[in-house]
C-alpha positions as CSV (number, residue, x, y, z in Angstrom):
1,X,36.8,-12.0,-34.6
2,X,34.0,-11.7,-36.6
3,X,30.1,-10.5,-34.4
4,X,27.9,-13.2,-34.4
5,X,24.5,-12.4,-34.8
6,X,21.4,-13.2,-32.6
7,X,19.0,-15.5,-34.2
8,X,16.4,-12.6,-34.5
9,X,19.0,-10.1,-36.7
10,X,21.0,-12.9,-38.1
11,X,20.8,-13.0,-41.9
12,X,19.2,-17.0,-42.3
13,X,16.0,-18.2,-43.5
14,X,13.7,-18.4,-40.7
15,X,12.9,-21.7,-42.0
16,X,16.3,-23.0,-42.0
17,X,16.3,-21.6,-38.2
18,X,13.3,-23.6,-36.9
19,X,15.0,-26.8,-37.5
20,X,18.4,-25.8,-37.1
21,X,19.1,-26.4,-33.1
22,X,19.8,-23.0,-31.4
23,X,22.8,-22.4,-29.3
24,X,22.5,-19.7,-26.3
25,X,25.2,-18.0,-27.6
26,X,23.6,-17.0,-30.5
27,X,20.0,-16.6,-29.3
28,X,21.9,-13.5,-27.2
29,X,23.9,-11.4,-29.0
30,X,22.5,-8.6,-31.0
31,X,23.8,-5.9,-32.5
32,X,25.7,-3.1,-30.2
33,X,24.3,-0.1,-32.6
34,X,20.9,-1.1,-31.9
35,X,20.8,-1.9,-28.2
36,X,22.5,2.2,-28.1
37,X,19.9,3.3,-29.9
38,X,17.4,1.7,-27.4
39,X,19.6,3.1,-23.8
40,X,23.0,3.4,-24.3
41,X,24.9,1.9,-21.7
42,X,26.9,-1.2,-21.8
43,X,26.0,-2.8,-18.8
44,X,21.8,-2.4,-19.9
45,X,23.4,-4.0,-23.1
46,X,24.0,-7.0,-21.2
47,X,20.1,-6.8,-19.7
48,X,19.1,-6.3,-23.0
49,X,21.1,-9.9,-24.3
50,X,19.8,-11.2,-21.5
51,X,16.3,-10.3,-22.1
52,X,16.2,-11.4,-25.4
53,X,16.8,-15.2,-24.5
54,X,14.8,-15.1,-21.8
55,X,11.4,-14.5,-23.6
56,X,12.6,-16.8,-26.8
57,X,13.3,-19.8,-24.1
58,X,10.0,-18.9,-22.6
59,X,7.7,-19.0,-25.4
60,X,10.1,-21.6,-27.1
61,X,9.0,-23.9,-24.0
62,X,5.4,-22.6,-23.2
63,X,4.0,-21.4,-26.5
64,X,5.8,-23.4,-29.4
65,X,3.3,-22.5,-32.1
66,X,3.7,-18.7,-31.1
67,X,7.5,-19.3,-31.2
68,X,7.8,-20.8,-35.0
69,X,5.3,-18.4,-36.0
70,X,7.9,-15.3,-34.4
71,X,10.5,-16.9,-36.6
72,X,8.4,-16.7,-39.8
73,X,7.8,-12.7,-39.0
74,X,10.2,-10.2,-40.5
75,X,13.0,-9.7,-39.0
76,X,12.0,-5.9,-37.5
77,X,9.5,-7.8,-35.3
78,X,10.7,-10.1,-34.6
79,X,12.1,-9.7,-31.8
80,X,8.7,-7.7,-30.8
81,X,6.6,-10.3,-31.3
82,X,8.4,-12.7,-28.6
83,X,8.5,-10.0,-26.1
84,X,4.7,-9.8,-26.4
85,X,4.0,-13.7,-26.8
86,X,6.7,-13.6,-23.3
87,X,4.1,-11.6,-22.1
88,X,0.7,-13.2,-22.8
89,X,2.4,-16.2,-21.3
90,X,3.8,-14.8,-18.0
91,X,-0.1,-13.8,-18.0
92,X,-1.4,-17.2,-18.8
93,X,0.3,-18.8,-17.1
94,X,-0.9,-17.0,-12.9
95,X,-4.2,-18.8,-13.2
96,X,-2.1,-22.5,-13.1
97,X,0.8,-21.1,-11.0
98,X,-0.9,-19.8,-7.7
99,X,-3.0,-21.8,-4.9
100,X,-4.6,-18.5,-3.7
101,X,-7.1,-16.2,-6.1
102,X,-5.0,-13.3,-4.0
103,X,-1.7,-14.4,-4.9
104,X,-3.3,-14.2,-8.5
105,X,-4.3,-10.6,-8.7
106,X,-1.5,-9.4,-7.2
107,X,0.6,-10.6,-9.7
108,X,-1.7,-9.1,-12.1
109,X,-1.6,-5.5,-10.3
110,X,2.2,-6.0,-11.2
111,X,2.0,-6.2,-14.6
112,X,-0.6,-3.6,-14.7
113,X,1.5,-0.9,-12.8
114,X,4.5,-2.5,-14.7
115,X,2.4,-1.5,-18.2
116,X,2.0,1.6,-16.9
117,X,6.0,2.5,-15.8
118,X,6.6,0.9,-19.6
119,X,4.7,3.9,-20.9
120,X,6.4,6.6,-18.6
121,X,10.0,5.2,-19.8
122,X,10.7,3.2,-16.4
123,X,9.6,-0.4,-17.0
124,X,11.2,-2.5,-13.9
125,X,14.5,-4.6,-14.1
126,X,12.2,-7.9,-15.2
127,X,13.1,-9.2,-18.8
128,X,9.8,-9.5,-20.0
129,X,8.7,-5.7,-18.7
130,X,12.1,-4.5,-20.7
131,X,12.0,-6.6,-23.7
132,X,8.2,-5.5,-23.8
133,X,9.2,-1.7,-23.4
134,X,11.7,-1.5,-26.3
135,X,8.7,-3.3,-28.5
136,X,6.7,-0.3,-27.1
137,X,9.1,2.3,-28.2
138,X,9.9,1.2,-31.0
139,X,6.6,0.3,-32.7
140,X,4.2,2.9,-30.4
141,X,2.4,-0.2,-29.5
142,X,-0.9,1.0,-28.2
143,X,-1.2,0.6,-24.2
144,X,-4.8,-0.3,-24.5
145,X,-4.7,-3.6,-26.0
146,X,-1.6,-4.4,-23.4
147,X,-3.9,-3.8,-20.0
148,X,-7.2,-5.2,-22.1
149,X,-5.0,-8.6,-21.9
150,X,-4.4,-7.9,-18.3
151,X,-7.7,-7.1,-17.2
152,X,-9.2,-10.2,-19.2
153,X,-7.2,-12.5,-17.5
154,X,-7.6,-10.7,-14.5
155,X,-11.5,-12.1,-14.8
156,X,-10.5,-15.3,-15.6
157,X,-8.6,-16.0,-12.3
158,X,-12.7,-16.4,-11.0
159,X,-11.9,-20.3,-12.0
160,X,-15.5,-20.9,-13.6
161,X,-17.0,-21.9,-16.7
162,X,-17.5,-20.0,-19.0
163,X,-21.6,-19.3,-19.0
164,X,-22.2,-19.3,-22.7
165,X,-20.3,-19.5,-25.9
166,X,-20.5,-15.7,-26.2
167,X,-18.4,-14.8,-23.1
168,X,-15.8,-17.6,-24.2
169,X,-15.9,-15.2,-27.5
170,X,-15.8,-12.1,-25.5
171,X,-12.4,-13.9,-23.5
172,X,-10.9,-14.3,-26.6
173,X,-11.5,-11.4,-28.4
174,X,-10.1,-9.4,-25.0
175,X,-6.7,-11.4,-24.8
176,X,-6.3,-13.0,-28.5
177,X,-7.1,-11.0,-30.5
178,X,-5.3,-8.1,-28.6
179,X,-2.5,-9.6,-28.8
180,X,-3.0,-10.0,-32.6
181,X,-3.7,-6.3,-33.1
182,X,-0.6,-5.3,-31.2
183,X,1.2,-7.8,-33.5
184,X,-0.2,-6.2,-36.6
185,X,1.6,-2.5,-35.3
186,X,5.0,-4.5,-35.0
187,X,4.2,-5.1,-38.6
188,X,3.1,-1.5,-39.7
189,X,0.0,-2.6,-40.6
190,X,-3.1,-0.1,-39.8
191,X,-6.2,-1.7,-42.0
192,X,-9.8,-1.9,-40.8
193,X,-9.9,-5.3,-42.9
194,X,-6.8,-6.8,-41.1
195,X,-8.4,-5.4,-37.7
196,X,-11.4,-7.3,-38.7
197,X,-9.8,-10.4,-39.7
198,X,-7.6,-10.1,-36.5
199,X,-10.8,-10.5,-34.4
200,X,-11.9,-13.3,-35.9
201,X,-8.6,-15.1,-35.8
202,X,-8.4,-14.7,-31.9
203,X,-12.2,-15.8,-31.5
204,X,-11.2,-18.9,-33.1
205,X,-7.9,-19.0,-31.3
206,X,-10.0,-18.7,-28.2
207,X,-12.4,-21.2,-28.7
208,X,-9.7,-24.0,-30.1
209,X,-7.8,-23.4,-27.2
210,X,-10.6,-23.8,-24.4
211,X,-11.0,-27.2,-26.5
212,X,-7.2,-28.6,-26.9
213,X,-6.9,-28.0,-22.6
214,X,-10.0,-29.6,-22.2
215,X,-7.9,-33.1,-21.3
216,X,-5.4,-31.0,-19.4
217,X,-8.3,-29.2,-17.4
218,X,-10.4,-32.7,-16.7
219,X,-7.2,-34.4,-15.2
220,X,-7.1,-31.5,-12.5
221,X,-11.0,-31.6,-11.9
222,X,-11.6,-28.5,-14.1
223,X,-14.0,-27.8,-16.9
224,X,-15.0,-24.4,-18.2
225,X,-16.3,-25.6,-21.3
226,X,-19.4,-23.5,-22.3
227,X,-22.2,-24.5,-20.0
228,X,-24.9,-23.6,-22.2
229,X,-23.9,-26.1,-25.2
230,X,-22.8,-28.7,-22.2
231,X,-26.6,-28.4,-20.8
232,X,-28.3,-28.5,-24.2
233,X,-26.6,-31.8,-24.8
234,X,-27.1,-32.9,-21.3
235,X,-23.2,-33.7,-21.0
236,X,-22.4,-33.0,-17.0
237,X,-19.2,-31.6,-15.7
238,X,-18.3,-35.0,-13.9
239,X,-18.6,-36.9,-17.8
240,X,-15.9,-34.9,-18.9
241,X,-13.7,-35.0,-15.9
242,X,-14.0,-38.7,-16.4
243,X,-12.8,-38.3,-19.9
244,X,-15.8,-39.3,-21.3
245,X,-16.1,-40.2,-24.9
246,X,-20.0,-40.7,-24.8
247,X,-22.1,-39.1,-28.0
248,X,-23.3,-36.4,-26.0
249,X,-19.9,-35.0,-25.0
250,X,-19.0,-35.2,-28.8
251,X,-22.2,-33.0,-29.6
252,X,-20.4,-30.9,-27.1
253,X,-17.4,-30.8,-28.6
254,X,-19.1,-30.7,-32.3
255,X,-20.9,-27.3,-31.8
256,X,-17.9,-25.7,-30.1
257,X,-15.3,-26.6,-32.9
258,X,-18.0,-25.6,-35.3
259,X,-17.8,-22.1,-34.1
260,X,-14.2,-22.2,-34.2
261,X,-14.3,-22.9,-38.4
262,X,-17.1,-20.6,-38.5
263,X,-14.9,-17.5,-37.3
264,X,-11.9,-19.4,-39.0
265,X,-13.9,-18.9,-42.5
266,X,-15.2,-15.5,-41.3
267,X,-11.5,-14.4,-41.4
268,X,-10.4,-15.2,-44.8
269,X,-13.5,-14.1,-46.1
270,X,-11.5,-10.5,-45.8
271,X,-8.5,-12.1,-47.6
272,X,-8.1,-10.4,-50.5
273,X,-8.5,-6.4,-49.0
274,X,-6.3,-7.7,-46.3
275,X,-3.1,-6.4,-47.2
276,X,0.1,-9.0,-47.8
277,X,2.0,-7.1,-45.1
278,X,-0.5,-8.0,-42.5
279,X,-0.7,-12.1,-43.5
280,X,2.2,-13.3,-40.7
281,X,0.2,-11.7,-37.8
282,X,-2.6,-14.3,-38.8
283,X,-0.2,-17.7,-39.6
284,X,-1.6,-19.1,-36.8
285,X,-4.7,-20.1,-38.5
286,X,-2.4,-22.5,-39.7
287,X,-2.3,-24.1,-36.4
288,X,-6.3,-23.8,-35.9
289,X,-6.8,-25.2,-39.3
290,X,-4.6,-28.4,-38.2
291,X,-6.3,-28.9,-34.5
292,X,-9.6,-28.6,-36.1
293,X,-9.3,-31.2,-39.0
294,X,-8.0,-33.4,-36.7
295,X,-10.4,-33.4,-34.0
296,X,-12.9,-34.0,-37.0
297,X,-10.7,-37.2,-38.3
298,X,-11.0,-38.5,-34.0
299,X,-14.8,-37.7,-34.5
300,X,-14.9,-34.9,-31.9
301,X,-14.0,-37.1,-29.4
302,X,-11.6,-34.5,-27.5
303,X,-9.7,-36.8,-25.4
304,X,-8.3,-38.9,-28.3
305,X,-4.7,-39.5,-28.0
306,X,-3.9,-38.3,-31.9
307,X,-5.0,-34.7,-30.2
308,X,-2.0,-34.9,-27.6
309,X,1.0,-35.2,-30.4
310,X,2.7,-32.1,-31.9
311,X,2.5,-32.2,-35.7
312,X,5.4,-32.6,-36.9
313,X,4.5,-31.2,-40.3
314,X,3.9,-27.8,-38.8
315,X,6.9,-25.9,-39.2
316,X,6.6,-27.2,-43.0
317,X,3.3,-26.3,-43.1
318,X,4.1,-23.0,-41.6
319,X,6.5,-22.2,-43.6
320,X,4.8,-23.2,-46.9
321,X,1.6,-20.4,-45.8
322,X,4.4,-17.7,-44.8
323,X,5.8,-18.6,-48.3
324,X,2.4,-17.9,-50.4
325,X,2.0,-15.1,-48.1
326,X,-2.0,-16.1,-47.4
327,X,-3.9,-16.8,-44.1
């Protein structure tokens, strides 16, 4: 009987594989050679299968954007580039999952001795920590950016607004763009232009993102919108938790999008020394493009139900970018 290949060494368009629906059984399996290569034993073999579907269901479920974009990667990272998404959402996802700021950073100090054991060969029997470790060792991902991540969202477990614009840049430049750099070594790609570029791209990511929870963050009594923009508008805390749609919370919403397409433009203004190998680390300005345009058509009124749908046109639009190879 002829191996079946896992979706991430299979030999199908990655296009034809975002619409196609994915069976568990082939989402597993990956070649035998490689997982030797990585520890040779047969029964880590069966971790390592096991590994692999658990951070594709994971970002498949948490971070769909992140998981069309990994299909759209070349196929050497793949696989990578899940692990690390798997990653920044286990991260993510402590601030929403635990009653107790204790509970919180002890789950961080996991995941910072975890980083550490990764790097000394001896990640623990968790699928993310092994799925990250043979990224690690097999690109020489650069620990750094892993525990910046981990120490940014370490601060943000404080449950505040942010105080100004600048720290919501600073936030995002810590875990998005990190994350962005460490994709760009899965590609192979060392350029101070792409490294730019990447920094922009997660400032952007950043700021859309504060903005697209917003409605999420209002209907649990949250708001860490900027405080400096909300104050210079006079738009309170209360307005927004009562889903306001008042011209003041609007401004609000105006300036911080506005910074969003200003870093957006920033970015491709390195384009053309960026090289082509580097453009599928930044398809997600695909996605902050989309967010922003629309949130333009609703007249910046975040909590307009058109902003709660999924494009549907993404994956084509996704696609199309990773086809002209441009960002």
């Amino acid at each position: 009987m002829a191996v079946i290949h896992g979706l991430l060494s299979c030999r199908v368009s990655p296009f034809f594989g975002i619409f196609k629906k994915i069976s568990p059984s082939c989402v597993c399996m990956s070649r035998a050679a490689e997982t030797q290569r990585v520890r040779p034993s047969s029964s880590v073999t069966t971790d390592s299968q096991h590994g692999e579907k658990y951070c594709l269901d994971l970002v498949r479920s948490r971070d769909y954007e992140g998981f069309l974009i990994s299909l759209l990667l070349p196929e050497e990272a793949r696989r990578s580039s899940l692990a690390l998404r798997a990653f920044n959402v286990e991260l993510a996802q402590v601030k929403d999952s635990v009653s107790q700021k204790t509970i919180g950073l002890m789950r961080m100090q996991f995941w910072q001795t975890a980083i550490e054991d990764i790097y000394k060969d001896e990640p623990p029997n968790q699928p993310v920590s092994t799925e990250l470790w043979r990224a690690v060792r097999k690109h020489n991902l650069t620990k750094r950016w892993l525990l910046r991540i981990i120490t940014e969202r370490e601060k943000g477990l404080e449950d505040r607004a942010y105080r100004n614009l600048q720290e919501l840049e600073s936030y995002s430049e810590n875990t998005q763009a990190s994350l962005l750099y460490l994709l760009l070594e899965c590609l192979g790609v060392k350029n101070v232009h792409a490294d730019h570029a990447a920094s922009h791209v997660g400032k952007a990511q950043g700021i859309v993102t504060c903005l697209r929870a917003t409605p999420y963050h209002s209907s649990r009594r949250k708001v860490y919108l900027p405080m400096d923009i909300c104050m210079l508008h006079g738009a309170s805390q209360e307005e927004f938790i009562r889903g306001s749609r008042e011209q003041n919370i609007r401004d609000v919403v105006y300036d911080i999008a506005s910074q969003a397409h200003v870093h957006l433009q920033h970015a491709r203004s390195f384009s053309h020394n960026v090289p082509a190998a580097a453009t599928p680390a930044f398809l997600h300005t695909v996605v902050l493009e989309d967010y922003l345009q629309r949130v333009r058509r609703a007249h910046f009124d975040v909590f307009h139900r058109s902003l709660q749908n999924r494009n549907p046109l993404l994956p084509i639009q996704l696609y199309l970018r990773s086809w002209k190879k441009t960002y």
